[in-house]
N, C-alpha and C positions, 0 to 999 in steps of 0.2 A: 516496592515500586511506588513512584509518587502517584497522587491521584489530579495533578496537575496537567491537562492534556498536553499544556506546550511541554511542560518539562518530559515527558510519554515523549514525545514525538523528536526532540532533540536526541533523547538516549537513542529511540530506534535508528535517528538518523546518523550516531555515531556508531552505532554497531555495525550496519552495514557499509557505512561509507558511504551516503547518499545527500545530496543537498537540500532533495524536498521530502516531508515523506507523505508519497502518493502512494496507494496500495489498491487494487480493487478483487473485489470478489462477486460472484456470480450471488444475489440478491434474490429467490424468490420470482423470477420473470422479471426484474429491472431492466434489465437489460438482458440482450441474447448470450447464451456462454459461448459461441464462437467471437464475442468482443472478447471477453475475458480471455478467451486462450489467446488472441491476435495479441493484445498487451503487454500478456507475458512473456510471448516469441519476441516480442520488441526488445524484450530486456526487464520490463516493471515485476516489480515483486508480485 
């Protein structure tokens, strides 16, 4: 695996077939995990 983030971030966005790659995950109290789940019911990884 490259340790180039763009080149990271193209591969993932070819693998799944996506044009941006946005991702999130529930962080420590960053934000609330009913965001996180609402994002993912939209469709986000």
């Amino acid at each position: 695996m490259s340790e180039n983030p763009l080149e990271r971030a193209k591969a993932f966005c070819e693998t799944y077939s996506l044009q941006l790659p946005i991702m999130v995950a529930p962080m420590a109290g960053a934000w609330p995990t009913a965001l996180s789940i609402a994002v993912a019911n939209a469709g986000a990884i």
